[in-house]
MARKE-262595 format. One record per residue (C-alpha): residue in three letters; x negated, y negated, z. Coordinates in pm, whole numbers, padded with zeros to 5 digits, always signed. Layout:
<nodes>
ALAXYZ;...
</nodes>
This chain:
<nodes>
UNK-12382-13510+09616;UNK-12535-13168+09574;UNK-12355-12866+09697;UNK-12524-12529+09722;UNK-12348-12190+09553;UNK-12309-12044+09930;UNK-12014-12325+10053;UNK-11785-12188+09769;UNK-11898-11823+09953;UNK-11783-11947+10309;UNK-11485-11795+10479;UNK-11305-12087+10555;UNK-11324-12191+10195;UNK-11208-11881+10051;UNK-10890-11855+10278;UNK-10819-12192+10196;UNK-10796-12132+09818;UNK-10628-11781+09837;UNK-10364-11953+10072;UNK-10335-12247+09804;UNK-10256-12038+09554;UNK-09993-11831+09721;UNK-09818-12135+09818;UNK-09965-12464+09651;UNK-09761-12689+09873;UNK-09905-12582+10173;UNK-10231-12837+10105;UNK-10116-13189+09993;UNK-10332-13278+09741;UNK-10559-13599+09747;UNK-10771-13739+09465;UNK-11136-13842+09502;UNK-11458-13939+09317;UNK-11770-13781+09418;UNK-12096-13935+09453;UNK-12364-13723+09244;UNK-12578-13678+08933;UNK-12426-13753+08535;UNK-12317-13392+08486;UNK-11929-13322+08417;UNK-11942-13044+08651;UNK-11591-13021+08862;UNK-11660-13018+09247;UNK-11403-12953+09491;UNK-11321-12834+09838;UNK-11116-12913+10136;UNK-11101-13197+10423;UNK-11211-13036+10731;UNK-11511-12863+10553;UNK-11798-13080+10671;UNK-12055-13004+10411;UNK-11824-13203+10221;UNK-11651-13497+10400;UNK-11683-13428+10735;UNK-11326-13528+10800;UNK-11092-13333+10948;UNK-10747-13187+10804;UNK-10640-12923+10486;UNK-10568-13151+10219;UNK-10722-13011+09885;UNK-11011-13287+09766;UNK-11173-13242+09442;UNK-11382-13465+09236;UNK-11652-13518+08940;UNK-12009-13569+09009;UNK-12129-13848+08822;UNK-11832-14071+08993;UNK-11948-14354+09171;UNK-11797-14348+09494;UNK-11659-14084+09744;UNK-11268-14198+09875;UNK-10935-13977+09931;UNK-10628-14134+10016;UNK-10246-14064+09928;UNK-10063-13711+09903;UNK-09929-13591+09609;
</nodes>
């Protein structure tokens, strides 16, 4: 899974983290795997943001490429 520079630019996204941060409970968290190439480089994002899961919600998702499969599930 690649994703370009310009989602971590998007509106949406940005909110989402400055609204995180302010209040961290305000996005359960979920953990997930990523499908994508051997590099250790940390990917992450929010349900509801299709370019990355296409699923619908605000739970914070985040992942490593080089993981095998993609899955959430579970709140904190």
């Amino acid at each position: 899974m690649q994703l370009d520079r310009s989602y971590f630019k998007q509106p949406t996204f940005l909110s989402n983290i400055l609204a995180w941060m302010r209040d961290p409970t305000l996005l359960p968290q979920i953990r997930i795997t990523v499908v994508g190439d051997e590099d250790d480089e940390e990917i992450f994002g929010f349900v509801g943001d299709d370019s990355l899961t296409g699923a619908g919600g605000s739970d914070t998702i985040w992942g490593w490429r080089g993981d095998d499969i993609l899955r959430g599930g579970g709140g904190r």
